[in-house]
C-alpha positions in Angstrom: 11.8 19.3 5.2 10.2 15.8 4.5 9.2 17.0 1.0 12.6 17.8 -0.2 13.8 14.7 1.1 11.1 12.6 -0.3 11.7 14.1 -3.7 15.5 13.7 -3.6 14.8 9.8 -2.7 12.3 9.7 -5.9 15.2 11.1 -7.6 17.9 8.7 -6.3 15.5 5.8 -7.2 14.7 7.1 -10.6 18.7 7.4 -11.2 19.2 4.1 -10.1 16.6 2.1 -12.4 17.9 3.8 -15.2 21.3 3.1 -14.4 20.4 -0.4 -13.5 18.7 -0.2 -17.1 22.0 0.9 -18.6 24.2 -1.1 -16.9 21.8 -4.5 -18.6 22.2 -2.9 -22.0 26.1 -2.9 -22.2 26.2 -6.1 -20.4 23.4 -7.3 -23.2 25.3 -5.1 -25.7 29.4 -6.9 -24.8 27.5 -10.2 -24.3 26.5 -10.3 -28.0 29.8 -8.9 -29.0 32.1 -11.5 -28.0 29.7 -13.8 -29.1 30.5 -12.6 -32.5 34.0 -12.3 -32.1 34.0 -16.2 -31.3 32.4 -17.0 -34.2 34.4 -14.2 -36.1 37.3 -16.1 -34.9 36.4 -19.2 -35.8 35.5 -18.9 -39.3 38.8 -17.2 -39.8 40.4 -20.5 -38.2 38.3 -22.4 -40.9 39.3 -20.2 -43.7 42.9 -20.5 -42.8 42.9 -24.3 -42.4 41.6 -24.3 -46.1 44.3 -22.1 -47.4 46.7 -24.2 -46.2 45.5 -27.4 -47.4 44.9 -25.4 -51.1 49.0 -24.4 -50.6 49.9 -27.9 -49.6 47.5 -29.5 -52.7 49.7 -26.6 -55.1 53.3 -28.2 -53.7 
């Protein structure tokens, strides 16, 4: 009986590395994504701020 339950606890361990694995990845993965949405956002705040002026420089 100590050998089943010695392989299910390698199992459990294995399972929970990986996840732990996993779970860096998408953290890594959303990290990097709203990084880039930030500066997404503000380049589209610059390009919008120079439109504007070009409108008001047209009036």
């Amino acid at each position: 009986m100590g050998f089943f339950f010695s392989k299910r606890c390698q199992v459990s361990v294995e399972m929970i590395i990986i996840l732990a694995a996993v779970v860096a990845l998408v953290l890594l993965l959303v990290s990097q994504l709203q990084k880039t949405g930030a500066e997404g956002a503000k380049k589209i705040g610059q390009k919008a701020d120079d439109l504007f002026e070009k409108i008001d420089d047209i009036k």
